[in-house]
MARBASE-274838 format. One record per residue (C-alpha): residue in three letters; x, y, z. Coordinates in steps of 0.02 Angstrom, whole numbers, plus 50000, padded with zeros to 5 digits. Last residue first. Example, Ala and Ser with C-alpha at 12.3 -4.5 7.8 and 13.67 -1.06 7.14 Angstrom:
BEGIN
SER506844994750357
ALA506154977550390
% end
This chain:
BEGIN
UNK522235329062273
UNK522075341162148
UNK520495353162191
UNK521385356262355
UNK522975346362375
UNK524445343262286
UNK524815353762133
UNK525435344261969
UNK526935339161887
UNK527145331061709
UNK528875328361670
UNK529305331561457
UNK531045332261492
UNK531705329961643
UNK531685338361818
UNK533045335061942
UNK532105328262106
UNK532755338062300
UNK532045352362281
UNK530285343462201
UNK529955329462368
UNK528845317962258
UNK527355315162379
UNK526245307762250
UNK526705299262081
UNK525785302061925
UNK527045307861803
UNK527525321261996
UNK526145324662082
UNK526915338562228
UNK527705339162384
UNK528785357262428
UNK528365359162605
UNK529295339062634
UNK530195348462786
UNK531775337862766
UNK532185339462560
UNK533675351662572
UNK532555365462500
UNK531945372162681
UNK530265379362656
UNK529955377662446
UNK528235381962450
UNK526455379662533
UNK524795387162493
UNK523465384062633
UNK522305370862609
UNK521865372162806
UNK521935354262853
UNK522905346562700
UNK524195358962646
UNK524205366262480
UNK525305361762346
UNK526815369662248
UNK526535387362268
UNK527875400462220
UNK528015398062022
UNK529025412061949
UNK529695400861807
UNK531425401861897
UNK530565395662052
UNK529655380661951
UNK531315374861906
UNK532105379362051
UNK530885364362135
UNK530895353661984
UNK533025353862018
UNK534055357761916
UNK534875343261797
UNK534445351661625
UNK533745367761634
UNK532045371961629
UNK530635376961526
UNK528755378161566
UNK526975370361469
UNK525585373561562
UNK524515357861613
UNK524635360461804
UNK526555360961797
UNK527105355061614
UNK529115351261553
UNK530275356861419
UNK532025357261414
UNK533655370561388
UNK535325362361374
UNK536515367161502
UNK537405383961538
UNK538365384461709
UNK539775394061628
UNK541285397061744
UNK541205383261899
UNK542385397362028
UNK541375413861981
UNK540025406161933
UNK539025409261760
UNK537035406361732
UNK536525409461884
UNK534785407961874
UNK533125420961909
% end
């Protein structure tokens, strides 16, 4: 699920790291984002919305809709497509039994 060579950037191979969504252990790339992060590790639902506690996504990956929210070393809110992931990050789902 990554691009791993461009056409114009050549190799786009970075050092492999380690973080946990909902205390499972997942790897990513150095400097993408949490949100492709999770994507590559075939991870659709980030948190569920607060009326209906249905499961939201990455919507617009630019960082305006705020869809993609999640716990983030014990911070709220944290917008994941637009924060790079780092080593050892603990995310969790927002909302229903998490909030």
């Amino acid at each position: 699920m990554r691009i791993l060579t461009h056409p114009l950037f050549g190799s786009l191979r970075k050092e492999r790291i380690t973080f946990t969504f909902n205390e499972v252990n997942y790897e990513a790339i150095e400097g993408e984002s949490i949100a492709a992060a999770l994507l590559a590790n075939n991870i659709r639902t980030i948190r569920y919305s607060e009326k209906l506690n249905m499961p939201r996504g990455i919507y617009c990956g630019i960082g305006n809709c705020y869809e993609c929210r999640a716990t983030v070393n014990g911070q709220r809110s944290v917008r994941t497509c637009i924060t790079n992931v780092e080593e050892h990050m603990q995310i969790h789902t927002q909302g229903q039994e998490n909030s």
